[in-house]
C-alpha positions as CSV (number, residue, x, y, z in Angstrom):
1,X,16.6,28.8,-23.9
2,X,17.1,25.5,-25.8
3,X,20.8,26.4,-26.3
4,X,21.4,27.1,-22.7
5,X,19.5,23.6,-22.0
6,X,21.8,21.8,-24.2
7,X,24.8,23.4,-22.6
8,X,23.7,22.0,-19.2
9,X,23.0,18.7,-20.0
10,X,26.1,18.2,-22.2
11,X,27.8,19.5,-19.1
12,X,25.9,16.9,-16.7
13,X,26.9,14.0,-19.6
14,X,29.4,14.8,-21.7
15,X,29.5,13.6,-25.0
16,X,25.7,12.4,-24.7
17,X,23.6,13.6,-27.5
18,X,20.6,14.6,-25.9
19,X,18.3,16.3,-29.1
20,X,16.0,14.2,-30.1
21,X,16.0,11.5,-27.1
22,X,13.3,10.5,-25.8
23,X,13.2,8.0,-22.2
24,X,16.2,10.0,-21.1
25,X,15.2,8.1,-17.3
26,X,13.4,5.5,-18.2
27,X,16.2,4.2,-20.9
28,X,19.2,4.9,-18.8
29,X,20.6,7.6,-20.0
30,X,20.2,9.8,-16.9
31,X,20.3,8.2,-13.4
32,X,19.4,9.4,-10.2
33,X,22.8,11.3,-9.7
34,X,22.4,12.8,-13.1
35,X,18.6,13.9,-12.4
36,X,20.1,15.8,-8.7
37,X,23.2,17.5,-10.1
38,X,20.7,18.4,-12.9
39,X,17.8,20.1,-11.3
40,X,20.9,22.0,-9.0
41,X,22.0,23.4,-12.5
42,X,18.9,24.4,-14.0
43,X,17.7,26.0,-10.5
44,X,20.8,28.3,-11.1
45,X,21.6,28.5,-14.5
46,X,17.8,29.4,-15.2
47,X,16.8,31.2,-11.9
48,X,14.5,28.8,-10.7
49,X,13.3,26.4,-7.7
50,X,12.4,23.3,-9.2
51,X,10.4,21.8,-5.8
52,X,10.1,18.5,-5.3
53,X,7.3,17.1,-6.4
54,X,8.0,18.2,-9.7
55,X,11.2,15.8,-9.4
56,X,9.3,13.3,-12.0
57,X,10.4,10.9,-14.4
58,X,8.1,12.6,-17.0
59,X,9.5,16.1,-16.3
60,X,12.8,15.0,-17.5
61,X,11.9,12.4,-20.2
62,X,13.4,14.8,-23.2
63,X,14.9,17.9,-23.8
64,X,11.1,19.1,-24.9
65,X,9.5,18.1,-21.2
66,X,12.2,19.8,-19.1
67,X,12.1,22.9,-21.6
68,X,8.2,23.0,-20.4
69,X,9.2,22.5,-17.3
70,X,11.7,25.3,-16.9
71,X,8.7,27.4,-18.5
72,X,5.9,26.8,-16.4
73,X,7.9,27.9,-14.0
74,X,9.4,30.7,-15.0
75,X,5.7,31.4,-15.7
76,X,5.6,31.1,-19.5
């Protein structure tokens, strides 16, 4: 799953290095733009709904956080 992960981001910001980042919102490295064309990938790429109120800064602070998120709901 972390593969697939990496694809999508590297596909939302190409040539971003996005292992071992930490702050990804907070630090700039993913805007508001990013975050939206994001959670529309992941909904499809991992066939899930990602509702809004789980549209948070923390869910989306490192690859780690959004792997968690992706598996709480998927129901992991």
């Amino acid at each position: 799953m972390r593969e697939k992960l990496l694809e999508v981001l590297a596909d939302a910001k190409p040539g971003f290095e996005f292992e071992g980042k930490t702050g990804l919102i907070d630090e700039g490295y993913l805007d508001s733009f990013d975050i939206i064309t994001l959670v529309t990938e992941l909904n499809e790429k991992f066939d899930i709904d990602i509702p809004v109120e789980d549209i948070v800064a923390e869910n989306f602070d490192s690859v780690d956080t959004i792997l968690a998120l992706i598996g709480r709901l998927n129901g992991e």
